[in-house]
N, C-alpha and C positions, 0 to 999 in steps of 0.2 A: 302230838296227837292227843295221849292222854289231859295236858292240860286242856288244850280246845274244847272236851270233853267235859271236863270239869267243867267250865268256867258255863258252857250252855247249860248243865244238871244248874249250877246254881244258881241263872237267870231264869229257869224253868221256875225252881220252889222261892225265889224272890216274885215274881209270879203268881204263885199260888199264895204266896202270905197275905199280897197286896190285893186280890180279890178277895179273899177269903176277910179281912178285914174292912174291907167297902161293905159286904156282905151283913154281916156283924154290926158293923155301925148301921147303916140304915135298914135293920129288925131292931137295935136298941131306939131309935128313931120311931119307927112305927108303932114299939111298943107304949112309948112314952105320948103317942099322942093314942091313945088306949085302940090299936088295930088289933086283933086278935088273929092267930096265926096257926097254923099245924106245924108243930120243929121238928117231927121227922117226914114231911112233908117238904120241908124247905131246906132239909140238910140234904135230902136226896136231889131233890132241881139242883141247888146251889153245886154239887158233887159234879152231876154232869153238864152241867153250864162251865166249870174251869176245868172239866178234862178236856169236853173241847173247844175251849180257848186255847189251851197251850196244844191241843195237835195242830186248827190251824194257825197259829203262830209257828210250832214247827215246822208244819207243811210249807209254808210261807218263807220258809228260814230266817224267821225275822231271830231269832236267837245267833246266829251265826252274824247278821249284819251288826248287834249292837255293838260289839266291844273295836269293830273296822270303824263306825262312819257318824256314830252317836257321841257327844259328849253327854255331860251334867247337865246341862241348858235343856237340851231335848231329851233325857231319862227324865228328869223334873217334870216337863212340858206333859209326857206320855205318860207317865204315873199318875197325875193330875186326870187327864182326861180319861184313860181307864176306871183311877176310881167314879168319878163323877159319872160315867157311864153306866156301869155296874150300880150305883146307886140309885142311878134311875129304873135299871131294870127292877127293881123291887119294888119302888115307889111306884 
């Protein structure tokens, strides 16, 4: 039980790294094509944009299906398409 526990905390802030980094890239993105921005303006959205990503991912249990019915191939796939989503949202 504890491991199970473990292992979803650690898909949660694997999670949070991988938006929080899509994030990060496309503001250095935007910056570089000279968009100008508020950063505690967008530290605040970007805060509550992956808190609740990861409730409804939780709510969803999508953290409990990965480690059952996911390989590599589709962590790859869905990483992919998260960041690239996420990037859009800023763009």
């Amino acid at each position: 039980m504890f491991k199970k526990t473990l292992d979803i905390f650690k898909y949660m802030f694997l999670d949070v790294i991988a938006i929080s980094l899509s994030y990060i890239f496309a503001l250095l993105t935007l910056n570089t094509f000279g968009y100008s921005f508020d950063a505690i303006i967008v530290f605040q959205v970007a805060t509550i944009v992956i808190i609740l990503k990861i409730l409804i991912f939780a709510l969803f249990r999508v953290y409990d299906i990965i480690p059952k019915y996911i390989g590599f191939d589709e962590i790859f796939t869905i990483s992919l398409i998260s960041f690239l989503t996420n990037l859009s949202i800023v763009v």
